[in-house]
N, CA, C and O atoms as a GROMACS GRO file, in nm:
protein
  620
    1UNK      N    1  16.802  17.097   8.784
    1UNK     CA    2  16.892  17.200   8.738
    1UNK      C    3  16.887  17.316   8.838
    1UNK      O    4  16.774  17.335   8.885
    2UNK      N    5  16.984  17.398   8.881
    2UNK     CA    6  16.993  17.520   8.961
    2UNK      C    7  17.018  17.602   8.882
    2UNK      O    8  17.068  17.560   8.777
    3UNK      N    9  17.001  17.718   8.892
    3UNK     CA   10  17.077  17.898   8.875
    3UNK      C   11  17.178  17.858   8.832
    3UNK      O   12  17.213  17.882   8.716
    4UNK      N   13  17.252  17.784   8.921
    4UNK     CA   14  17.447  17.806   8.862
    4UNK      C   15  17.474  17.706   8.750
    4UNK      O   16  17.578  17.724   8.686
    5UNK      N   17  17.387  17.589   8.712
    5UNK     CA   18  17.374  17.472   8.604
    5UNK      C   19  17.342  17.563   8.492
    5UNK      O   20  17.374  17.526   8.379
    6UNK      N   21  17.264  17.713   8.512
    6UNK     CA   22  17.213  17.744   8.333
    6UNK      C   23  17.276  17.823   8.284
    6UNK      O   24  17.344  17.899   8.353
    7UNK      N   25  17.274  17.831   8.137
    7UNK     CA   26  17.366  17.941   8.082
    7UNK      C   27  17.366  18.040   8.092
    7UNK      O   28  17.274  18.079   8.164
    8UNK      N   29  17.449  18.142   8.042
    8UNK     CA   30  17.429  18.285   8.108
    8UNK      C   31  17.301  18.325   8.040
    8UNK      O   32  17.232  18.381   8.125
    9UNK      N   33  17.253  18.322   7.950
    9UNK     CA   34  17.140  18.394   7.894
    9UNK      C   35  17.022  18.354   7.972
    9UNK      O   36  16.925  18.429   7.960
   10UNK      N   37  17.004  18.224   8.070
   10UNK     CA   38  16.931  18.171   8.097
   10UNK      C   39  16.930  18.256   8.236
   10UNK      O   40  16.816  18.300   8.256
   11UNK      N   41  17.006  18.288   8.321
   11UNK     CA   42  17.040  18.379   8.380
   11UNK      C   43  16.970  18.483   8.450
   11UNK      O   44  16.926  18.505   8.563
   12UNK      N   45  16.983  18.560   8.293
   12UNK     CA   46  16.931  18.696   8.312
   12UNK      C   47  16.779  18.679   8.293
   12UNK      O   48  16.729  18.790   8.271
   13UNK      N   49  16.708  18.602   8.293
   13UNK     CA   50  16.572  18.565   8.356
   13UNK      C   51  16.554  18.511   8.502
   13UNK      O   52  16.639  18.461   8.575
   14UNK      N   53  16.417  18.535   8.528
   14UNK     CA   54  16.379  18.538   8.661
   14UNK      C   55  16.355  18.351   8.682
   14UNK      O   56  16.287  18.280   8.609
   15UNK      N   57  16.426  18.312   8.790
   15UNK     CA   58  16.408  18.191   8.812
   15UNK      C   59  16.358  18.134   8.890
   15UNK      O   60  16.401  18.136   9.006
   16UNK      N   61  16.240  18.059   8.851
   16UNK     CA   62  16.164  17.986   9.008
   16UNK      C   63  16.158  17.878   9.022
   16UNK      O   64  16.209  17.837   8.918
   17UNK      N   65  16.123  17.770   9.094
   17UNK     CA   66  16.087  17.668   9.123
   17UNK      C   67  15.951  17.633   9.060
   17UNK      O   68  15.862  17.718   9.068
   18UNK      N   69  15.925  17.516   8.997
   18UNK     CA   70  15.793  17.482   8.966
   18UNK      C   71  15.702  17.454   9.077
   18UNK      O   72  15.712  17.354   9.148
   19UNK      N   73  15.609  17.552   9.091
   19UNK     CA   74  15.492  17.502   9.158
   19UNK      C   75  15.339  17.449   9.112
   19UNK      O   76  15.336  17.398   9.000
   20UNK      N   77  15.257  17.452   9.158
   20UNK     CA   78  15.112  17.376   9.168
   20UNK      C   79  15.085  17.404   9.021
   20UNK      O   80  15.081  17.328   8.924
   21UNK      N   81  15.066  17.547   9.034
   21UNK     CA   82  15.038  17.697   8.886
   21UNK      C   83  15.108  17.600   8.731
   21UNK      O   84  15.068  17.553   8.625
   22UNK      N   85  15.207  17.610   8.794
   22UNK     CA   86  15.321  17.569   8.676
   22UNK      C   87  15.310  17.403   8.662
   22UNK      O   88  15.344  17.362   8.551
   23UNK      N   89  15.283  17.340   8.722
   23UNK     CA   90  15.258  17.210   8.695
   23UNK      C   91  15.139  17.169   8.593
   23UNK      O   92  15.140  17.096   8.493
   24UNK      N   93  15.033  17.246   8.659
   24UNK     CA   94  14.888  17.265   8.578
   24UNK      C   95  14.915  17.302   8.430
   24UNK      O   96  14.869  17.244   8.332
   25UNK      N   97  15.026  17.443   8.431
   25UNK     CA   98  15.005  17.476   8.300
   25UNK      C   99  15.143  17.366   8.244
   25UNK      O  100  15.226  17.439   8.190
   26UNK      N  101  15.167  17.290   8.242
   26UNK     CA  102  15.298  17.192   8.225
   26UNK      C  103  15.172  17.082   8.142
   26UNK      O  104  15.176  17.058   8.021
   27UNK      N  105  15.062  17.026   8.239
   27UNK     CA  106  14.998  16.931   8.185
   27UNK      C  107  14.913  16.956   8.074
   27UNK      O  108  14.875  16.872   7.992
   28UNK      N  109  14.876  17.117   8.076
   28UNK     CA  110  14.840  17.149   7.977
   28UNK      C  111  14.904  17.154   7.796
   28UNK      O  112  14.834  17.158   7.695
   29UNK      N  113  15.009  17.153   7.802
   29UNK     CA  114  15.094  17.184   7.692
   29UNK      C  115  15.099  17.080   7.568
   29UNK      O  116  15.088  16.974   7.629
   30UNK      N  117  15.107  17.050   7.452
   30UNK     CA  118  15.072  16.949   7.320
   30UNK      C  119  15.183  16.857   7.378
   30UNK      O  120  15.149  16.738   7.372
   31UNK      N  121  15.336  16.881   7.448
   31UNK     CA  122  15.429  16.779   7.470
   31UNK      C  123  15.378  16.710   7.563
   31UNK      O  124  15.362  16.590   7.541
   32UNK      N  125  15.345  16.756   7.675
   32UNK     CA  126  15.305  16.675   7.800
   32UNK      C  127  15.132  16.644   7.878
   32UNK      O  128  15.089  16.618   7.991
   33UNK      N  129  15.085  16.663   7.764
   33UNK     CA  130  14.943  16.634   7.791
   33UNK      C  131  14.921  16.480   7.802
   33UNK      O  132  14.983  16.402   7.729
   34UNK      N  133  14.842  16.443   7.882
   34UNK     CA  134  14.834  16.289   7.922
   34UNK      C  135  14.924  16.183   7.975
   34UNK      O  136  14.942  16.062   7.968
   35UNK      N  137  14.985  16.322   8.048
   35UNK     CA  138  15.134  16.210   8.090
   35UNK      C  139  15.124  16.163   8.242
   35UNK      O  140  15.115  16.257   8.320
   36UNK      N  141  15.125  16.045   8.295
   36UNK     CA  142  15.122  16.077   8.406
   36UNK      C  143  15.174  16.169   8.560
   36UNK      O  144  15.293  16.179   8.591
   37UNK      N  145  15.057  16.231   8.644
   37UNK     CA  146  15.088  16.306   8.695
   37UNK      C  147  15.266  16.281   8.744
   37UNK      O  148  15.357  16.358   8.712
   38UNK      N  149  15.281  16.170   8.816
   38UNK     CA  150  15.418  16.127   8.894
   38UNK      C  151  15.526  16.197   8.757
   38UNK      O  152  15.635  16.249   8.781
   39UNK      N  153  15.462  16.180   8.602
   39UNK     CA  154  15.612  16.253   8.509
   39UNK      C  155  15.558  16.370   8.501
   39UNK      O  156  15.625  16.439   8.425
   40UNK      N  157  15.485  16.416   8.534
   40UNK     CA  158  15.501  16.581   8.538
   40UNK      C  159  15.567  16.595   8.657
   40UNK      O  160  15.665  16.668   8.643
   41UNK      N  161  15.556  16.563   8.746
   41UNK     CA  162  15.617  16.615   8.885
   41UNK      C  163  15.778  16.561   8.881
   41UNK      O  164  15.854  16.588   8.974
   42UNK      N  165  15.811  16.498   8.788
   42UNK     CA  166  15.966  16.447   8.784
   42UNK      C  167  16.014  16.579   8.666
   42UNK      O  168  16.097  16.668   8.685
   43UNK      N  169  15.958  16.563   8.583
   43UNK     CA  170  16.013  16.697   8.442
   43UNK      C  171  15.987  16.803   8.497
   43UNK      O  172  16.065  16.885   8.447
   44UNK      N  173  15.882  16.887   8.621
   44UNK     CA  174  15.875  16.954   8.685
   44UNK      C  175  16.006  16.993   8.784
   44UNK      O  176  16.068  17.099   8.775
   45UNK      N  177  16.035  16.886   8.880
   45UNK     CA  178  16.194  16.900   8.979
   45UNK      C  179  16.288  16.915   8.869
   45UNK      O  180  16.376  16.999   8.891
   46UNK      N  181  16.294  16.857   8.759
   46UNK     CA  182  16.439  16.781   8.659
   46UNK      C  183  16.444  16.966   8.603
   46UNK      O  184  16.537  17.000   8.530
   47UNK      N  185  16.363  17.048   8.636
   47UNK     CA  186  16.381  17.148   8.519
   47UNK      C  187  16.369  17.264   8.601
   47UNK      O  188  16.385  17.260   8.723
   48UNK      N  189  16.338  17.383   8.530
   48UNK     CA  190  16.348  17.488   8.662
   48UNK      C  191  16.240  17.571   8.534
   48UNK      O  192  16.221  17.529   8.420
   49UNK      N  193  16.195  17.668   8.581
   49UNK     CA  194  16.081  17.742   8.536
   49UNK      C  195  16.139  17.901   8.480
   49UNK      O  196  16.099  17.987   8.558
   50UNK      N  197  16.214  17.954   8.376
   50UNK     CA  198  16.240  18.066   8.411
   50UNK      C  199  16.172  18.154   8.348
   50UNK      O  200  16.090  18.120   8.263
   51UNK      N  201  16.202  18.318   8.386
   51UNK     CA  202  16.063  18.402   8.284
   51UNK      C  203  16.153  18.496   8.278
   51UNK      O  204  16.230  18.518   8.372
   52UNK      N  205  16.154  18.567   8.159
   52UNK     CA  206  16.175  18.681   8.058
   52UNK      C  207  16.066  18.785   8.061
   52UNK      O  208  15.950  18.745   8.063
   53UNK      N  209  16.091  18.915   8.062
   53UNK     CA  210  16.054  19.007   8.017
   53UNK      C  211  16.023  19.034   7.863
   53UNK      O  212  16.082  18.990   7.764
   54UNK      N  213  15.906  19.125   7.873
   54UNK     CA  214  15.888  19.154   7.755
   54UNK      C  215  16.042  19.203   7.643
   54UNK      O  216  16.136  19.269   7.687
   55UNK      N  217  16.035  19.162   7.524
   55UNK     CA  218  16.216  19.275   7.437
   55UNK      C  219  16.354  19.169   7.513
   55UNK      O  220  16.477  19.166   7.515
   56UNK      N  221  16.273  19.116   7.550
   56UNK     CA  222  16.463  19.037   7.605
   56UNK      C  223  16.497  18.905   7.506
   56UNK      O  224  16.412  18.817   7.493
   57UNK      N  225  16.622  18.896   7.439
   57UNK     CA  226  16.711  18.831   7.439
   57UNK      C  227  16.709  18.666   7.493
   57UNK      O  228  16.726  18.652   7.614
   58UNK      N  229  16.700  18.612   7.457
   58UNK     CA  230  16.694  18.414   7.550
   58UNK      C  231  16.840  18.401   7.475
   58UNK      O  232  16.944  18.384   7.539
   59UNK      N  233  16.834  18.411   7.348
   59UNK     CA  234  16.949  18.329   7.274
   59UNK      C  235  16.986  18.432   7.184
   59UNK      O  236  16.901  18.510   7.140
   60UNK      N  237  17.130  18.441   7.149
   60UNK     CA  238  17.148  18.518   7.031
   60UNK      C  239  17.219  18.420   6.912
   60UNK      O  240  17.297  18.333   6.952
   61UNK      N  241  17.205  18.427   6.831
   61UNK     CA  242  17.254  18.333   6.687
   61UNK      C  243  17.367  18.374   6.688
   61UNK      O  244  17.408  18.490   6.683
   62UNK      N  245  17.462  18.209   6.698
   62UNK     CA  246  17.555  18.187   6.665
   62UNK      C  247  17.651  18.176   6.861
   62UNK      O  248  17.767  18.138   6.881
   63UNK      N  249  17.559  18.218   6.959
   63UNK     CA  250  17.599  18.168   7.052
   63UNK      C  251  17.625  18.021   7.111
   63UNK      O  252  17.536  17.937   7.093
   64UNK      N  253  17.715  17.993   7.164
   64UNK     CA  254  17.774  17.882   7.164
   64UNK      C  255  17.682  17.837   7.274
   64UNK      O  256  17.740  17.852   7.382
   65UNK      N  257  17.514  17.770   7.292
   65UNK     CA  258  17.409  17.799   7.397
   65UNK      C  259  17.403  17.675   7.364
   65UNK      O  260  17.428  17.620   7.257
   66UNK      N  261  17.353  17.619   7.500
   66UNK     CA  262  17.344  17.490   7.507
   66UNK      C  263  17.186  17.465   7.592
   66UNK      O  264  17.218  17.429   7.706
   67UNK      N  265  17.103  17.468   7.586
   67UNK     CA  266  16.956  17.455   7.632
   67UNK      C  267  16.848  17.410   7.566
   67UNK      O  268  16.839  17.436   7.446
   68UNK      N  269  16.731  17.321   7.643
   68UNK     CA  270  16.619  17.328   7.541
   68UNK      C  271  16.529  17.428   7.633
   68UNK      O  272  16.536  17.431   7.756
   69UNK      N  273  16.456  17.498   7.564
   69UNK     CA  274  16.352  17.589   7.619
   69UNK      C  275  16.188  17.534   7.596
   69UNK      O  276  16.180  17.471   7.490
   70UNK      N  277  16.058  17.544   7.670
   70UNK     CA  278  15.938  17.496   7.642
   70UNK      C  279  15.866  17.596   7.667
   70UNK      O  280  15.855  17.611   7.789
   71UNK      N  281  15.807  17.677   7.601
   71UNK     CA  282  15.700  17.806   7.639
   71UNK      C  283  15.612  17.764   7.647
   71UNK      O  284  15.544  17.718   7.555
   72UNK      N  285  15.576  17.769   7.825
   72UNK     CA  286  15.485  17.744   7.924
   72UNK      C  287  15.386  17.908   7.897
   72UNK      O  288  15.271  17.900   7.853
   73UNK      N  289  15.424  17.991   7.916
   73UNK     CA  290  15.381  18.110   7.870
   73UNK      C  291  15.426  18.186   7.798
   73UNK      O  292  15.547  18.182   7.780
   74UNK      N  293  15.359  18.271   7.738
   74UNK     CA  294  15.398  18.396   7.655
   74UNK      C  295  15.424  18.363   7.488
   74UNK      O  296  15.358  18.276   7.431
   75UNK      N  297  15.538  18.452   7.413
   75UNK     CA  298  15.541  18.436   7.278
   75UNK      C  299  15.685  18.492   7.242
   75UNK      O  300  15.729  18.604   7.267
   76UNK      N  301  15.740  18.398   7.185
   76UNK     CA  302  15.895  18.467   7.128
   76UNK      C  303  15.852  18.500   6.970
   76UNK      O  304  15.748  18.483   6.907
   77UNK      N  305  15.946  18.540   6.946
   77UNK     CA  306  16.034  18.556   6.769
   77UNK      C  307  16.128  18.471   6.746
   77UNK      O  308  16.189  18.450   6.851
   78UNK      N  309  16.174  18.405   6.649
   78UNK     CA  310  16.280  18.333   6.587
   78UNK      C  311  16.353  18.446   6.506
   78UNK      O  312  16.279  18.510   6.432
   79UNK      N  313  16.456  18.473   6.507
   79UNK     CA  314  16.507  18.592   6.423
   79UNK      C  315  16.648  18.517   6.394
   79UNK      O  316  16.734  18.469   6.468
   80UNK      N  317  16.628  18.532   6.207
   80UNK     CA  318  16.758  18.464   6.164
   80UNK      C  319  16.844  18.578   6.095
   80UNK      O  320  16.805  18.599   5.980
   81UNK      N  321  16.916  18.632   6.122
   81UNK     CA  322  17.059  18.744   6.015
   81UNK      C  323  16.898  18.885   6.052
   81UNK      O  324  16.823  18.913   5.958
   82UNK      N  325  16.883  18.931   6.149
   82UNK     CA  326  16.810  19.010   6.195
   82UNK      C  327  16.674  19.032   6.079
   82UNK      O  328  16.636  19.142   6.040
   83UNK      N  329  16.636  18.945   6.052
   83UNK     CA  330  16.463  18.898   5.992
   83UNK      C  331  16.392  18.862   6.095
   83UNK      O  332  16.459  18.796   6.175
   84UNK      N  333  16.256  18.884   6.134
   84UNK     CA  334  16.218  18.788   6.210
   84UNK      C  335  16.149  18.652   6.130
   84UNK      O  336  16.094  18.663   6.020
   85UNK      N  337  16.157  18.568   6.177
   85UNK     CA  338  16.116  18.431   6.039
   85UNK      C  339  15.948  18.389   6.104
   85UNK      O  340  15.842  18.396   6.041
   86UNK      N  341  15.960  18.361   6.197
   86UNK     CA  342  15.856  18.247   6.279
   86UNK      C  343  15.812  18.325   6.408
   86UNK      O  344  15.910  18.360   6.475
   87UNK      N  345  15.697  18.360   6.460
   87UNK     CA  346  15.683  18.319   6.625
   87UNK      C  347  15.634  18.199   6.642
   87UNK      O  348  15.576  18.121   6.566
   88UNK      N  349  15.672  18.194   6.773
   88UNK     CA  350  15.673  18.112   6.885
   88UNK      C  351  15.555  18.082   6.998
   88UNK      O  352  15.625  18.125   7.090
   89UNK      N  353  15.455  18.050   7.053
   89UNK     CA  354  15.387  18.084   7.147
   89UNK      C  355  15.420  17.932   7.242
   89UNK      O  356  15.496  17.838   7.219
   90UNK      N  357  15.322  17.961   7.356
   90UNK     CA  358  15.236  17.852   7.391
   90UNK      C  359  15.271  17.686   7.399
   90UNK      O  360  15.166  17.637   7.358
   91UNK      N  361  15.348  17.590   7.425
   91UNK     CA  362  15.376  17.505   7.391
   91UNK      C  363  15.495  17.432   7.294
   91UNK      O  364  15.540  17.318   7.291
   92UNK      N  365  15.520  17.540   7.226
   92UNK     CA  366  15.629  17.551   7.109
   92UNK      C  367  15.756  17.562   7.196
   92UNK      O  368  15.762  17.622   7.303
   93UNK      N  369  15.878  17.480   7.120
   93UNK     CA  370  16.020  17.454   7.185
   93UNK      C  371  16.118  17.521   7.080
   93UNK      O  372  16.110  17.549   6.960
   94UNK      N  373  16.230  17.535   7.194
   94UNK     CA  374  16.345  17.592   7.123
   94UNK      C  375  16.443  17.581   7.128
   94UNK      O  376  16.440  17.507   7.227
   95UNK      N  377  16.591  17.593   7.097
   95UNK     CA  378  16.733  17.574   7.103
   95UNK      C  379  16.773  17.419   7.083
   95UNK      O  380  16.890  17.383   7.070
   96UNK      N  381  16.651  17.324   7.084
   96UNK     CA  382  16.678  17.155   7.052
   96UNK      C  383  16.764  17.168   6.926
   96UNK      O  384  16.852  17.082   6.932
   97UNK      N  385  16.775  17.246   6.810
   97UNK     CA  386  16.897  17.202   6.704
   97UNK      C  387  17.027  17.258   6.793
   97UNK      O  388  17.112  17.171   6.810
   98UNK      N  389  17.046  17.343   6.832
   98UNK     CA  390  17.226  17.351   6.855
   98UNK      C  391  17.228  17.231   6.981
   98UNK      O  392  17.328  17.159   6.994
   99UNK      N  393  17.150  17.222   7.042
   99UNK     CA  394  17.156  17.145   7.182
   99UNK      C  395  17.206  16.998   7.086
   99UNK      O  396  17.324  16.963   7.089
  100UNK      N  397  17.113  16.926   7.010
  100UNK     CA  398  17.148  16.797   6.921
  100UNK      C  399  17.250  16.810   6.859
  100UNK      O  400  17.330  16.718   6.876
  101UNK      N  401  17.289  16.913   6.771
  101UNK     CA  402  17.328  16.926   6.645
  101UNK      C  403  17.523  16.973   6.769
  101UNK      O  404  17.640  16.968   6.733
  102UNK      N  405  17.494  16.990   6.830
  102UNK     CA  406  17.644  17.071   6.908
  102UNK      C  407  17.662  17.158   6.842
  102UNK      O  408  17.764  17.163   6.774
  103UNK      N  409  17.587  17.236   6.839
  103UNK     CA  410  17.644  17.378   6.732
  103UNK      C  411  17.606  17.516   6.812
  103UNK      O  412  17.538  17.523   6.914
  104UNK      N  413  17.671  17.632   6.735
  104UNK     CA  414  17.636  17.734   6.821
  104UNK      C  415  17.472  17.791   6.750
  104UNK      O  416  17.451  17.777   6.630
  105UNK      N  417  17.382  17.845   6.830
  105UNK     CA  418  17.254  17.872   6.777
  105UNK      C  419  17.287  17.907   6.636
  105UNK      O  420  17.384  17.952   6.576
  106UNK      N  421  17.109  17.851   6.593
  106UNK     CA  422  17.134  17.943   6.449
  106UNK      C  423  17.017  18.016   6.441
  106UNK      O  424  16.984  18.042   6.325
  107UNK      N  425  16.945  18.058   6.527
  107UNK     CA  426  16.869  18.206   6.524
  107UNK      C  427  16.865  18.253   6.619
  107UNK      O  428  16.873  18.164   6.704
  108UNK      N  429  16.856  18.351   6.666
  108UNK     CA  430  16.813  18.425   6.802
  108UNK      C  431  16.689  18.436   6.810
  108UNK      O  432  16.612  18.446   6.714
  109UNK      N  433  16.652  18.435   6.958
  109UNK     CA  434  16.515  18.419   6.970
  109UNK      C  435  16.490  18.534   7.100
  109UNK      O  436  16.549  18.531   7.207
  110UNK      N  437  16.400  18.622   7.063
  110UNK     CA  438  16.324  18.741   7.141
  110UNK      C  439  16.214  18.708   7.168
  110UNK      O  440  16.134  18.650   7.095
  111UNK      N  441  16.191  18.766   7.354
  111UNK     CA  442  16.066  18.751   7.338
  111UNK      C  443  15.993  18.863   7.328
  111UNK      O  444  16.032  18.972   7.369
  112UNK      N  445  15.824  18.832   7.245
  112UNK     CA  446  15.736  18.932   7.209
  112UNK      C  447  15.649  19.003   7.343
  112UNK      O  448  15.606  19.118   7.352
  113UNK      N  449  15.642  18.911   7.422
  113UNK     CA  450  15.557  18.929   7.535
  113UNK      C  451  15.599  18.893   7.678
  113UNK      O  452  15.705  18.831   7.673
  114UNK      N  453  15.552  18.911   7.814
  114UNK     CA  454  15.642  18.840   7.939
  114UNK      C  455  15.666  18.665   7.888
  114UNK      O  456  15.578  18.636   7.807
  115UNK      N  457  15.727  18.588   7.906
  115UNK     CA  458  15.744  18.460   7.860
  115UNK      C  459  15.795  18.379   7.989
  115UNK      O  460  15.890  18.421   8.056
  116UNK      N  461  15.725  18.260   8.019
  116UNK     CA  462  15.776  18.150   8.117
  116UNK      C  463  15.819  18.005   8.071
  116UNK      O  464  15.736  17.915   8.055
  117UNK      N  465  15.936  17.991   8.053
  117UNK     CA  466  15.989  17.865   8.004
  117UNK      C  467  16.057  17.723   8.114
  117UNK      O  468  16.133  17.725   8.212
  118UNK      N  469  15.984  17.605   8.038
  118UNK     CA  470  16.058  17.500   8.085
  118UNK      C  471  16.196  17.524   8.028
  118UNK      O  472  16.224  17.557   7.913
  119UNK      N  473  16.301  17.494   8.158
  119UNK     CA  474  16.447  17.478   8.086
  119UNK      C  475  16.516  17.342   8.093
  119UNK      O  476  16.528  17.294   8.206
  120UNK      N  477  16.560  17.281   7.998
  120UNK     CA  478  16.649  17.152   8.002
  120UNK      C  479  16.740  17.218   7.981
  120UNK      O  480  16.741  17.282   7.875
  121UNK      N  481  16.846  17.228   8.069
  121UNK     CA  482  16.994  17.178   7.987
  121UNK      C  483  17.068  17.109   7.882
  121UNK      O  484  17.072  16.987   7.868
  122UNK      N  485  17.126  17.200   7.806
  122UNK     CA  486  17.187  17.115   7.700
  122UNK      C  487  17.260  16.911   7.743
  122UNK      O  488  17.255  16.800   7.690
  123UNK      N  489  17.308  16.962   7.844
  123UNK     CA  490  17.370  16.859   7.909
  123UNK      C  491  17.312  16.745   7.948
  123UNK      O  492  17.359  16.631   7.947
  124UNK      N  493  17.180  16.793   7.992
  124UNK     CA  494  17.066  16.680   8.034
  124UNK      C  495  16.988  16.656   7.942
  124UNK      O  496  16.896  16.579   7.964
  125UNK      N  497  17.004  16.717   7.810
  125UNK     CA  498  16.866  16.668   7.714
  125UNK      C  499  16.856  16.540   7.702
  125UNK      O  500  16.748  16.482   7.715
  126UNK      N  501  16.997  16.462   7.670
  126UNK     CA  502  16.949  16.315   7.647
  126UNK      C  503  16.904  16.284   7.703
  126UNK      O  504  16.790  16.253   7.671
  127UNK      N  505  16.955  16.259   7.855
  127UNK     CA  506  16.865  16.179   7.986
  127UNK      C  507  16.701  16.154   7.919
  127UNK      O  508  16.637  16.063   7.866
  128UNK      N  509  16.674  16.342   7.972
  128UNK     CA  510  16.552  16.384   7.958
  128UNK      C  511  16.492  16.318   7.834
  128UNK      O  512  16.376  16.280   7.852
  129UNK      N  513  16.540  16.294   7.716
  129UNK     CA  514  16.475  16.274   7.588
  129UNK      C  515  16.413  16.073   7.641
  129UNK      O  516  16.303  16.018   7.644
  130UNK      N  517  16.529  16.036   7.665
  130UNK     CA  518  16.559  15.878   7.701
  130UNK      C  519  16.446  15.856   7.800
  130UNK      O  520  16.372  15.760   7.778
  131UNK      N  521  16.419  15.941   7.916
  131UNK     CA  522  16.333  15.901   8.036
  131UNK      C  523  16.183  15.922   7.989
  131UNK      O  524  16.086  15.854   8.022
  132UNK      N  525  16.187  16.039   7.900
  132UNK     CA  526  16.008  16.066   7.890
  132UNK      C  527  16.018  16.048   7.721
  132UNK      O  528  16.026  16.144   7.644
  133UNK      N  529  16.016  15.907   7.680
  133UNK     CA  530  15.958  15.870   7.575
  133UNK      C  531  15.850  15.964   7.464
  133UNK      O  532  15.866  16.034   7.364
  134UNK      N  533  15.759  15.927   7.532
  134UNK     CA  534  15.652  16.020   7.480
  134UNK      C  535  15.639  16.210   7.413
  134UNK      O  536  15.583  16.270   7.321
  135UNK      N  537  15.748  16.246   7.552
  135UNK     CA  538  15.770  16.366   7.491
  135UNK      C  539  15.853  16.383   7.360
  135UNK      O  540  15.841  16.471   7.274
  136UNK      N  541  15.970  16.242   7.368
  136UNK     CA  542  16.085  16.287   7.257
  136UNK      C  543  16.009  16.247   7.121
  136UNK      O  544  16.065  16.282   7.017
  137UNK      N  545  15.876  16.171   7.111
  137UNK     CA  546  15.766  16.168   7.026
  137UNK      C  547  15.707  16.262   6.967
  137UNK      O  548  15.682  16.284   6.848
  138UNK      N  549  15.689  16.309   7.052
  138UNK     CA  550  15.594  16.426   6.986
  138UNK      C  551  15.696  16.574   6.961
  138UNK      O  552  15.660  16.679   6.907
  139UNK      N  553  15.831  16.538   7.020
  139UNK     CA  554  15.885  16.665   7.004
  139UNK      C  555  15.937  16.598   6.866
  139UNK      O  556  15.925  16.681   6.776
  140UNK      N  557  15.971  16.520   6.836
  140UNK     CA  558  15.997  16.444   6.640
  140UNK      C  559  15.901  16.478   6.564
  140UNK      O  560  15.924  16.522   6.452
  141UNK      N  561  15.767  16.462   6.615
  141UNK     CA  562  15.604  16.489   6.588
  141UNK      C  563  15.654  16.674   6.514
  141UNK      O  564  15.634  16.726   6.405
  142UNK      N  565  15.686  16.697   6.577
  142UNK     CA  566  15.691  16.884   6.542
  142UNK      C  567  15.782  16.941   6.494
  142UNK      O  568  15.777  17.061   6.464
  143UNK      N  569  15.881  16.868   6.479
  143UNK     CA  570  16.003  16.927   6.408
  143UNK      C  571  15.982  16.827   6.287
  143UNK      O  572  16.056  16.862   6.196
  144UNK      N  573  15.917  16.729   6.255
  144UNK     CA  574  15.868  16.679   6.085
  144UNK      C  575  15.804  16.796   6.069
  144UNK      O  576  15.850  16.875   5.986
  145UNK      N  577  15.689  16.830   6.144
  145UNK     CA  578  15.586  16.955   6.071
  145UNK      C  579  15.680  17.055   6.019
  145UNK      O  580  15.680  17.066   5.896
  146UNK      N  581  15.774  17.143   6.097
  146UNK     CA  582  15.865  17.235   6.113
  146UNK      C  583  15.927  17.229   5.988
  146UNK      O  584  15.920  17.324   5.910
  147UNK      N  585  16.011  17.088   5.953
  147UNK     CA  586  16.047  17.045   5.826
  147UNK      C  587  15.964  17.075   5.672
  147UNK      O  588  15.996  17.129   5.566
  148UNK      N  589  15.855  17.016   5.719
  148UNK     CA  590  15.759  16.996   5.606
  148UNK      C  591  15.705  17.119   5.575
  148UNK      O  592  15.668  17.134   5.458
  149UNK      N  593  15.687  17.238   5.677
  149UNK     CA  594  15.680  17.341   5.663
  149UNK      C  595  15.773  17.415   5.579
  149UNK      O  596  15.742  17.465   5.470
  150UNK      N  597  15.871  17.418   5.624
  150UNK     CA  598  15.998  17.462   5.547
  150UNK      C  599  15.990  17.415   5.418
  150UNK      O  600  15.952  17.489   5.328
  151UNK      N  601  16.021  17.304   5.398
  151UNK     CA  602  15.992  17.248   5.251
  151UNK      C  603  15.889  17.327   5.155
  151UNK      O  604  15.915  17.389   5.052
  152UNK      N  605  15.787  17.311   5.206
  152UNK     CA  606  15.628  17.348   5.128
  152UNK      C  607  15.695  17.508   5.097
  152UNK      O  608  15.676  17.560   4.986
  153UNK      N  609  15.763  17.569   5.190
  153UNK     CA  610  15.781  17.702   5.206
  153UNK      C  611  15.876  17.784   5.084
  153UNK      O  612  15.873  17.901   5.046
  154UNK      N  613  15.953  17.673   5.045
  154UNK     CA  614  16.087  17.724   4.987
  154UNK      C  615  16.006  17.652   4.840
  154UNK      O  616  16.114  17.670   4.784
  155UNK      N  617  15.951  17.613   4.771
  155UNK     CA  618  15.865  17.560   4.665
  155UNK      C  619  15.799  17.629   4.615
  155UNK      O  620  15.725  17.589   4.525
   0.00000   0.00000   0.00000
């Protein structure tokens, strides 16, 4: 993915290339732990690394945003009809329902702290989902919890 492939919100973050740093903390993460090195270094090129400032904006609800996000660093908010519902840290993903679902977001998400995210493209998620098995596992793995959470929540 390049600069000119991401959405505008994706944008107005600082964009780098994955290096050594970012690979390390890539293998570290609950999605991609134990994967072989050669698929980190492919989901590494396939993606681009971007970082947010502390108080900024990634997504606003109900934007017509097409991305998956992976917090490599830092900590967002989930904010639904201006509540905040959920944070975010560390490993935790985001924008996968409008990206699946083709819809425009349904929360906005701030971040709490500086934040460095893996970015998929809405456009490329399937590929991406199709090529690294394992991840689209465990990313099912966390959106049951997410579910089951919710459930237990509203009871």
């Amino acid at each position: 993915m390049t600069a000119q492939g991401c959405p505008d919100s994706v944008t107005l973050g600082r964009v780098k290339t994955g290096g050594v740093d970012f690979l390390e903390d890539l293998g570290r993460l609950a999605l991609f732990v134990d994967l072989p090195k050669t698929e980190l270094e492919a989901i590494a090129q396939s993606c681009d690394e971007v970082s947010f400032g502390e108080g900024e904006w990634i997504i606003r609800q109900g934007d017509a945003h097409s991305a998956v996000y992976v917090i490599v660093d830092g900590e967002v908010a989930v904010v639904i009809n201006d509540e905040d519902r959920r944070v975010l840290s560390k490993g935790s993903f985001f924008g996968e329902v409008s990206v699946l679902l083709e819809e425009p977001a349904s929360a906005s998400i701030v971040t709490r702290t500086p934040v460095s995210c893996l970015v998929v493209p809405g456009s490329e998620v399937k590929a991406f989902l199709l090529e690294h098995p394992l991840v689209t596992y465990r990313i099912l793995k966390a959106e049951a919890r997410r579910l089951k959470t919710a459930s237990e929540w509203r009871t």
